[in-house]
C-alpha positions as CSV (number, residue, x, y, z in Angstrom):
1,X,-90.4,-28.9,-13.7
2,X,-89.0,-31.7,-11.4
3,X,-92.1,-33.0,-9.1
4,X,-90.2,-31.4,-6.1
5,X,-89.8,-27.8,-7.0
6,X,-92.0,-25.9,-5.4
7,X,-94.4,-23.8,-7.3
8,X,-94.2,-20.1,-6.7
9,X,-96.5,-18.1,-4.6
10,X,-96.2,-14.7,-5.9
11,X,-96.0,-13.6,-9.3
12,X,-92.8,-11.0,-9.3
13,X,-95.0,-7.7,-9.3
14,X,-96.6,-9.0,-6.2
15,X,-93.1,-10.0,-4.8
16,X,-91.8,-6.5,-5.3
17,X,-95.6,-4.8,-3.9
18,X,-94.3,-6.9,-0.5
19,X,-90.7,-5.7,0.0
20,X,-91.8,-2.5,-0.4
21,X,-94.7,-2.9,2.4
22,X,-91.9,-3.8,4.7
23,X,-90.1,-0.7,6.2
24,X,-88.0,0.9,3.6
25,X,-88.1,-2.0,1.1
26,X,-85.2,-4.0,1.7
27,X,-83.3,-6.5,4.1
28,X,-81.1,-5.4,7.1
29,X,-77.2,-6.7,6.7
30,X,-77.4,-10.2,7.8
31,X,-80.3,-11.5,6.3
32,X,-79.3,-9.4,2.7
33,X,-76.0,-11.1,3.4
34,X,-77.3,-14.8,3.9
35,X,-79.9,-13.8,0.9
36,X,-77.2,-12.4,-1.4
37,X,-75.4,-15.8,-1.3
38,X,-77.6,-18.5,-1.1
39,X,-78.6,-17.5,-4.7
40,X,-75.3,-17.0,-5.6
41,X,-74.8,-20.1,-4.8
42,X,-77.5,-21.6,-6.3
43,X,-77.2,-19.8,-9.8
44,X,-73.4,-19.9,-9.8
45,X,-73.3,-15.7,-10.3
46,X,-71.0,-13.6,-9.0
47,X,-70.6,-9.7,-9.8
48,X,-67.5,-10.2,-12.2
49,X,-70.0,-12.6,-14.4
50,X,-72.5,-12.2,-16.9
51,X,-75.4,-11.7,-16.4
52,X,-73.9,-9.7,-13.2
53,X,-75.5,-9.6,-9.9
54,X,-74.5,-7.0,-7.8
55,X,-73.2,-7.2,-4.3
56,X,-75.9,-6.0,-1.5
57,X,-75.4,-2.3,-0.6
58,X,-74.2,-3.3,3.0
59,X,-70.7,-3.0,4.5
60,X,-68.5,-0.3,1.7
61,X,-72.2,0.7,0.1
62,X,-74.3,0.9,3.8
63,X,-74.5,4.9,3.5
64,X,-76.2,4.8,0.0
65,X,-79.8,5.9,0.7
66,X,-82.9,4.0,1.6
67,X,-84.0,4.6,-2.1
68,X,-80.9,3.1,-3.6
69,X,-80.8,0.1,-1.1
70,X,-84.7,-0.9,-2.3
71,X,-84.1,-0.5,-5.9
72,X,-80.7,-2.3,-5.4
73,X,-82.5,-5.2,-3.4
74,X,-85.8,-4.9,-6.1
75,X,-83.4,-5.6,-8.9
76,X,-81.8,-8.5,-7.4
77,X,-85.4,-10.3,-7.4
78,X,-85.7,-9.2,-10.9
79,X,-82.1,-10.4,-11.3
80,X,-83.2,-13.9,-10.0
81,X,-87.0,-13.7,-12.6
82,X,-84.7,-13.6,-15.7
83,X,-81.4,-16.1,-14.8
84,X,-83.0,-18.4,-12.1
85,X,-83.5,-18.4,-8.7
86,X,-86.8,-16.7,-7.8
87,X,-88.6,-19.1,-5.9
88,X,-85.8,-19.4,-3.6
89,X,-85.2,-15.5,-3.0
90,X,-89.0,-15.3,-3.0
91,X,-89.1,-18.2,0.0
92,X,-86.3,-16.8,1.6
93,X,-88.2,-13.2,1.8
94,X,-91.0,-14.7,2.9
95,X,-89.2,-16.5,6.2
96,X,-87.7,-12.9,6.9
97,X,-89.1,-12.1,10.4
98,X,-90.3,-8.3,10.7
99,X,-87.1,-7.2,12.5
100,X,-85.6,-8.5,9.6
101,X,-86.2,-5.6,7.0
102,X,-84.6,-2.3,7.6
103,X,-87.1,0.5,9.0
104,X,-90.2,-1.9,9.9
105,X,-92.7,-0.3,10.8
106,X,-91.9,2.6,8.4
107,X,-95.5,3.7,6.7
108,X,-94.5,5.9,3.9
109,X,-96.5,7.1,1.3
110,X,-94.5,6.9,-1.8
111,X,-95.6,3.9,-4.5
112,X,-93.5,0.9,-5.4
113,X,-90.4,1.5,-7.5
114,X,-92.2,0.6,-11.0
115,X,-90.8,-2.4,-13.3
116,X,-89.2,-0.3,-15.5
117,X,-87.1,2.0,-13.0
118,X,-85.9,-1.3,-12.1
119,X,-85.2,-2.8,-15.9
120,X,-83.5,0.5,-16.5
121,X,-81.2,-0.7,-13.1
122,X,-81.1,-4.0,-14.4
123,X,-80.0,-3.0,-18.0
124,X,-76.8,-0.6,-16.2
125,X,-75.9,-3.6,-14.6
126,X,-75.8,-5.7,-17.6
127,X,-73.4,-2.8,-19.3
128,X,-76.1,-2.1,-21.7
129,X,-76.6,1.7,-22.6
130,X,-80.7,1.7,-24.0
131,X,-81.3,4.3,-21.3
132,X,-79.4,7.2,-22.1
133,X,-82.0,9.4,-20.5
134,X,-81.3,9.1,-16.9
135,X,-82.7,11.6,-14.7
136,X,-80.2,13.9,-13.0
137,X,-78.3,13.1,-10.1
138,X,-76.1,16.3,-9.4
139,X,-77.5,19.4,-7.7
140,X,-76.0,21.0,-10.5
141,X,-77.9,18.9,-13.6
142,X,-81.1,19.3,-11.5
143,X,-80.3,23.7,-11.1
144,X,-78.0,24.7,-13.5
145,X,-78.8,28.0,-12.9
146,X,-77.7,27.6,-9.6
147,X,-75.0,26.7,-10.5
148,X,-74.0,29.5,-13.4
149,X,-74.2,31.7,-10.3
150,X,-71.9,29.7,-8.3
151,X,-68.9,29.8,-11.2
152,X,-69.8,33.5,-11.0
153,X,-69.1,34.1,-7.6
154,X,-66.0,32.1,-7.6
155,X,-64.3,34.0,-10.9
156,X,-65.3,37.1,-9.0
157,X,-64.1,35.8,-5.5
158,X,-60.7,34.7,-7.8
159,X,-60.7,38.4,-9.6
160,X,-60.8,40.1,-6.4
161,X,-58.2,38.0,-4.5
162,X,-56.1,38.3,-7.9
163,X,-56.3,42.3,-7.1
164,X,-55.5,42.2,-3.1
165,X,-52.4,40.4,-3.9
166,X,-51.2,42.8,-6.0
167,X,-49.8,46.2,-4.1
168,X,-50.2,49.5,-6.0
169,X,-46.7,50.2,-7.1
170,X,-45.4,46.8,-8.8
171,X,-46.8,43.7,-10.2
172,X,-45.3,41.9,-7.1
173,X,-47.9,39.6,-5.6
174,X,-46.8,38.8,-1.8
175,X,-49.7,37.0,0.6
176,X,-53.2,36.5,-0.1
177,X,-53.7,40.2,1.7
178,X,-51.0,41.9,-0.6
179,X,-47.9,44.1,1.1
180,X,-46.7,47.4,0.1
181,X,-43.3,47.5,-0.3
182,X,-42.3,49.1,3.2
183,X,-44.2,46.5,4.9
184,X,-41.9,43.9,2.8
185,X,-39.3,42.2,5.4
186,X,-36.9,41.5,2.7
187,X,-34.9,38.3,4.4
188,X,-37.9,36.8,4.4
189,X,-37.7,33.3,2.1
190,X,-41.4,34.1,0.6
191,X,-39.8,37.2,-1.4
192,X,-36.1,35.9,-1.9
193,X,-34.6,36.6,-5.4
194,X,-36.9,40.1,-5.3
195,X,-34.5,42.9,-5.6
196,X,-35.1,45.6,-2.6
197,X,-35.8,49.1,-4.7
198,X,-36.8,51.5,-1.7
């Protein structure tokens, strides 16, 4: 260690037990930005390089929610604990001012993302599949009830619309409401090539 490095003030558990204290856990646009690439900078990493570290969810990723902005933001720092870095994303946090983190102010009551939410993160950007147990993200993993019932109602819905097209005297289907054949204007183009038997 070069005699003017400075020595870090937070062990990386205590770093991430601060973000989360401030507002929703992670840095509003700018300051992300300027964060973002002063250590890509320093460390030379880009997103298309391994180890890869991941763009900020700002700009094409700004409607992700809170959630995924803090753990984003969390694995960065973790990002910067295993490839280098650390003690200048940690001093840069520390010179954020208040109005610097997204939803200051914010007292919620949920704990810190725990390390190894965010070395699962971490391992998913590295490409590596160890986690294969993910928890599920679709409405339709998390109630698959829910959604048997759903693919029931839309054969049904399909059966029923199947059955109003067809009229009672021929397998001719005309229109989602179904004509009888008197009702058929027969220079219409929708039913050209029929042949008129009244």
């Amino acid at each position: 260690m070069s005699k003017n490095e400075p020595l870090s003030i937070m062990t990386l558990e205590q770093l991430l037990e601060y973000t989360h204290s401030k507002g929703f856990g992670y840095p509003v646009a700018m300051p992300w930005s300027r964060i973002y690439g002063a250590i890509s900078r320093q460390t030379g990493a880009s997103n298309s390089k391994q180890p890869r570290f991941c763009n900020p969810l700002i700009l094409g990723g700004a409607i992700a929610f809170p959630h995924d902005k803090e753990e984003r933001f969390a694995t960065q720092i973790y990002w910067t604990y295993k490839n280098g870095g650390f003690k200048t994303i940690e001093r840069l946090i520390l010179r954020l001012k208040d109005e610097d983190w997204d939803g200051f102010g914010f007292q919620g009551d949920s704990a810190p993302l725990s390390l190894e939410e965010i070395k699962r993160e971490y391992a998913n950007w590295l490409g590596v599949k160890r986690y294969p147990e993910r928890q599920p993200y679709t409405l339709d993993e998390i109630f698959p009830e829910e959604r048997d019932r759903r693919l029931r109602q839309r054969a049904e819905s399909y059966e029923e619309r199947l059955n109003r097209q067809v009229d009672n005297e021929s397998t001719v289907s005309i229109g989602p409401g179904g004509l009888s054949k008197d009702e058929i204007r027969w220079n219409n183009q929708h039913v050209s090539g029929l042949n008129k038997k009244i």
